[in-house]
N, C-alpha and C positions, 0 to 999 in steps of 0.2 A: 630091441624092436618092440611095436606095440602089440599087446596083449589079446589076443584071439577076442573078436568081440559078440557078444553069446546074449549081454543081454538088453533090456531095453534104454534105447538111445533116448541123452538127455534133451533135444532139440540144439546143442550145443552150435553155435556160428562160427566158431572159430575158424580160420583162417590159415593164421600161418603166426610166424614169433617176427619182431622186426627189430632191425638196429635202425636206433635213432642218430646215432652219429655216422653212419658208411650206409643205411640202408639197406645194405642185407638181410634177404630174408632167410629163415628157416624152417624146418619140417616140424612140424607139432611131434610129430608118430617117432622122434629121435627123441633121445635123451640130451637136452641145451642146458650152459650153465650161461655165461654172457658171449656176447660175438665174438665167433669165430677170429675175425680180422684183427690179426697183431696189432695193429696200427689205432683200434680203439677199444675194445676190451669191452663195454661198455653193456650194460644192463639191457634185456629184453624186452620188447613189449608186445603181449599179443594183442592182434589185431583180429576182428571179426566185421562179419559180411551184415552190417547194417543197412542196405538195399532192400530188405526183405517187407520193408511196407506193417514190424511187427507194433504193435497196441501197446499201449503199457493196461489196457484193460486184460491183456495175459494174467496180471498177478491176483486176478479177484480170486478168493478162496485156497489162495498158495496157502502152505504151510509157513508161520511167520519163522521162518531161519534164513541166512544168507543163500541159500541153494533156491529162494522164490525167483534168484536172477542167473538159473542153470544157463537159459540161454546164449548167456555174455559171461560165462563162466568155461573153462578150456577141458573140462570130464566130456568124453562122449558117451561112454555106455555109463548109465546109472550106477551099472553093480559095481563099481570100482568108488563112487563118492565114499569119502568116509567121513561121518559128520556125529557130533556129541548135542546137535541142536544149537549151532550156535550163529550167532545172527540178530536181526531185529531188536537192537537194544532200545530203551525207554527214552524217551524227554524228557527231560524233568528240568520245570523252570524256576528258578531261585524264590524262594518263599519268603524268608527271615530275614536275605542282608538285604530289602533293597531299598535302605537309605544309601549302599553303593551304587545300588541299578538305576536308579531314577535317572528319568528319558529314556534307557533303553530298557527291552526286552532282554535277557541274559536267561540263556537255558543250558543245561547239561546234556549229553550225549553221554548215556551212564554204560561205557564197556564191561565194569566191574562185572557184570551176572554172565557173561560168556563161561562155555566150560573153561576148567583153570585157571579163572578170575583175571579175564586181561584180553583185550584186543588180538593177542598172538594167535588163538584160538580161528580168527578168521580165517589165515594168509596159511598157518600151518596145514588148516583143515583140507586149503585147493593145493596146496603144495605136496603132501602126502596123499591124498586122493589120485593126482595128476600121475606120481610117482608109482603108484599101484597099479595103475593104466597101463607105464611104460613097462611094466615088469622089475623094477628095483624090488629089490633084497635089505640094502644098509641103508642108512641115512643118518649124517651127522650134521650139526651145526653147533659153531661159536654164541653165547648165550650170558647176556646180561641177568637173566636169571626168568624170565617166562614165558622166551620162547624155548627155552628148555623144554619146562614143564611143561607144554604145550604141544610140541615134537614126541617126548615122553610119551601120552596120553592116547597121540593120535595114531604113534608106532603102534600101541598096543594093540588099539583098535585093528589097527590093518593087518596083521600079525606083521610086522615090520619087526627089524632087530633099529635099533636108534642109541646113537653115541653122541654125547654133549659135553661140550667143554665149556667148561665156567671159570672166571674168576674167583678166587677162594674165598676174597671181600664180600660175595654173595652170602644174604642174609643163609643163614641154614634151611627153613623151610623150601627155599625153593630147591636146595640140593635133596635134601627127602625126599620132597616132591617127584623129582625125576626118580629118584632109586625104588620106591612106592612103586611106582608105572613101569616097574622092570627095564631102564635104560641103565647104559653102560656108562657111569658120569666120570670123570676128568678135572679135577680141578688145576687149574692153573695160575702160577705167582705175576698174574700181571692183569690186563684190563682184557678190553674185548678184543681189540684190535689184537692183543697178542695170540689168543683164544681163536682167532681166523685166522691165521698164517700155520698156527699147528694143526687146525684140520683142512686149512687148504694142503697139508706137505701131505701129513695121513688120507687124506682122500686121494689122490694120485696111487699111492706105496698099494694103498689095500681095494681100490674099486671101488670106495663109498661116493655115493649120491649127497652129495651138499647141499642144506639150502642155507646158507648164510644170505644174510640181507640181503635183497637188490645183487645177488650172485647166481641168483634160479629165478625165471622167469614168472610161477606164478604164483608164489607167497602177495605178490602184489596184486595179482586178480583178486585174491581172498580180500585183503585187504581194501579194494576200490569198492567194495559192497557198503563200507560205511557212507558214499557217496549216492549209492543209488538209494540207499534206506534215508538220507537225511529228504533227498528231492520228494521222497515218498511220504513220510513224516510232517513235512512242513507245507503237504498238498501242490506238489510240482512249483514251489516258491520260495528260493535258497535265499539265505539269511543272508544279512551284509558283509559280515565278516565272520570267519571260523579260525579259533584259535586252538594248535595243535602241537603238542610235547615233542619235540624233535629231536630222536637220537640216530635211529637207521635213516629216518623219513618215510618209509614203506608206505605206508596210513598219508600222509598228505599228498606223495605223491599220487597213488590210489585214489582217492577222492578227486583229486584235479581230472585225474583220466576218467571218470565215472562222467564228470560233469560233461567233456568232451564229449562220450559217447552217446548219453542221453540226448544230447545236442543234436548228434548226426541221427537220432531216430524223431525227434519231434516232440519228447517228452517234455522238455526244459527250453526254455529261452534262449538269451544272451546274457543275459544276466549273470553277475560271476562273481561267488564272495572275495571280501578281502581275506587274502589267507596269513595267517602269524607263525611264524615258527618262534615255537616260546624253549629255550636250552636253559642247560645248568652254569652255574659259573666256571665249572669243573674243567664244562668241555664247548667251547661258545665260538667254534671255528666257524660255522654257518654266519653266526650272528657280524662276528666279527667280518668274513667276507662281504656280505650283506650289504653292509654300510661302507664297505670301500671301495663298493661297486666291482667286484672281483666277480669273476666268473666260476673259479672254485676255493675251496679254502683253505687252508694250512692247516695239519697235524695240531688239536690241540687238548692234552690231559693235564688237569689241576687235581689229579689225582683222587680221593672218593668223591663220593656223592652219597645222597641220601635218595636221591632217585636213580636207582640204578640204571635204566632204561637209556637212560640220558648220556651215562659214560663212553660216550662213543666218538673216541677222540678224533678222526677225519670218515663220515659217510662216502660207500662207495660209491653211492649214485650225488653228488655234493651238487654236479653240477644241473645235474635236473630239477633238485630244492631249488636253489636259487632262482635257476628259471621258473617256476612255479609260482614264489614269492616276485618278480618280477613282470609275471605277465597279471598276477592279479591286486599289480599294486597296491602287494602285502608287506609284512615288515617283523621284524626280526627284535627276540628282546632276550636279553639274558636277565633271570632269576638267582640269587640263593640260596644254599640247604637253610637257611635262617628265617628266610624269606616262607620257601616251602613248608615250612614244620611251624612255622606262624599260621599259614592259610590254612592248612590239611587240617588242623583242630580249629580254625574258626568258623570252617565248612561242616566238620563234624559236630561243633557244639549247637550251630546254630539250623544245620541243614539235617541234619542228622546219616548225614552219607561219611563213610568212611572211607576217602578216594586214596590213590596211589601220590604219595610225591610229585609225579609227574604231573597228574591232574592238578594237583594242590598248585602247581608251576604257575598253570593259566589262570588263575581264578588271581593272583598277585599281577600277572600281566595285566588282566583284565585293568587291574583297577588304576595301572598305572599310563595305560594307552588312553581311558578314559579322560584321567585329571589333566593329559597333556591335550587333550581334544581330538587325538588321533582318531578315536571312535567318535562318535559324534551321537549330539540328541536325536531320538530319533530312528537308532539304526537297532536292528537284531542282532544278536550277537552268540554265535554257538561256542562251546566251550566242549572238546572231546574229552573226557575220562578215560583211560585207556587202560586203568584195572586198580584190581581192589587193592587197600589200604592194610587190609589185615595181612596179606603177605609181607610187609615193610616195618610191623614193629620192632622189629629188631636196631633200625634206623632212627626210630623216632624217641627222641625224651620227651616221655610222658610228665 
């Protein structure tokens, strides 16, 4: 049950949790992992009461972190947020290569400076907050390696006990990382996917709280904040196209639904970027469905990668990517670690940013969506970072 509530409320709208395939709703004040109904299984989405006529002049003098959007965020009482400051990441627009950019704008959405260097820090922070609310004890998740270290962190914070199963292939730092932050780590001889079937078994056996990807409802509210900070950022005027590192998909779907909601309050237009899921060769089942107009898409691991994040051989929520890439007639690209470890130091020599792999992914997208004309003269073009470069040396020949 939900936790006696003592102190000051966050203005919170929320609603209720909703399946998007059967429609059933659910009670916020319960502990949800996905729906109920046998028959779809399927990822959560909260829903909040946008009827309320609110401003976005609300955010003048917020504190720049993700919680300036408490209200569309699922905490009711304050004291339960658990937050390291993270949020509000920077712009930053290509300086050095753009004998690539020419005709278009190209900017960076730099995740890197979130606590524990990576995007994970968003989805974690409303996921373990939310989790303090309901009264959880444990919490585990399957962990490419930073939403480990991120769960890790925000356990600590909350005084939470937090258990993480990783892949052994995980560079070291990020396994430190967790044991650093007092988590209980796990390695495991297989990828991610194997890494969520053992804490989906161990979560059952022992009563732990999961948030494995798109399997808890609001790691992806954390995450749809990079959606309301980009509308914010680029002065309520969303770029043409946003290209984004797809392993869980958490982060793109999140932004899709950001764009939604600001929609239903008056913030934002109609206007709707094109979205790119940019994967690994590793793991390119999105990609691959993508292009054969499939609805969802097949198991698929080509074993490491250099972008760890990316390892993520069938996402739970597959068929919601798609959808996403299909209502915003976006498109789908598979990269190489060769490719990757090209870009990631021609960013670094010439940008002076030291991004993750994944990031490094887009910036090669970029330039190949471009040459084919897919992007066009003319258009803006966001590029997500989704974390820092210095947890990946391990990966990279220098």
């Amino acid at each position: 049950m939900i936790t006696e509530q003592t102190g000051l409320g966050t203005g919170s709208l929320i609603l209720n949790l909703k399946c998007p395939e059967c429609g059933t709703l659910h009670d916020t004040s319960q502990i949800n992992t996905v729906c109920v109904n046998d028959t779809c299984k399927s990822t959560l989405f909260a829903q909040y009461n946008f009827s309320t006529g609110i401003d976005k002049s609300v955010l003048k003098d917020r504190p720049a972190t993700m919680w300036r959007y408490r209200e569309f965020l699922p905490i009711v009482d304050e004291k339960n947020i658990v937050s390291l400051g993270e949020g509000f990441t920077p712009i930053i627009p290509i300086e050095n290569l753009k004998k690539f950019t020419t005709g278009n704008e190209v900017l960076w959405k730099d995740e890197s400076g979130n606590p524990t260097g990576s995007f994970k820090a968003r989805g974690i922070s409303a996921a373990v907050s939310k989790a303090k609310e309901l009264g959880v004890e444990t919490i585990a998740t399957p962990t490419a390696g930073n939403a480990g270290g991120a769960l890790a962190a925000y356990a600590a914070r909350a005084g939470m006990r937090a258990i993480v199963y990783m892949p052994k292939l995980t560079p070291k730092v990020f396994k430190d990382e967790c044991r650093l932050y007092g988590a209980e780590l796990v390695e495991i001889d297989g990828n991610i996917s194997d890494c969520g079937r053992l804490v989906n078994e161990q979560a059952l056996i022992n009563n732990w709280f999961q948030v494995s990807t798109l399997k808890e409802p609001y790691r992806l509210e954390g995450k749809k904040t990079m959606g309301y900070e980009i509308a914010e950022q680029f002065n309520w005027q969303l770029p043409d196209v946003i290209l984004y590192p797809t392993g869980g998909g958490t982060g793109l779907i999140g932004i899709w639904k950001a764009f939604d909601e600001m929609k239903q309050m008056g913030w934002i237009g109609s206007k709707r970027p094109r979205m790119v899921a940019v994967q690994s060769q590793s793991c390119d089942g999105i990609v691959s469905a993508f292009h054969a107009g499939n609805y969802t898409s097949e198991f698929a691991d080509g074993g490491f990668t250099i972008a760890n994040g990316l390892r993520v051989p069938k996402p739970y929520a597959d068929k919601v990517i798609l959808r996403v890439l299909r209502e915003s007639k976006g498109n789908a690209i598979t990269i190489s670690d060769a490719e990757m470890s090209d870009a990631l130091k021609e960013i670094a020599r010439n940008e002076g940013m030291l991004i993750a792999p994944e990031g490094a992914a887009l910036w090669q997208a970029y330039k190949k969506l471009k040459v084919s004309n897919w992007i066009k003269p003319g258009e803006q073009v966001l590029l997500i970072n989704t974390g820092s470069g210095y947890k990946y040396l391990e990966n990279i020949d220098i």
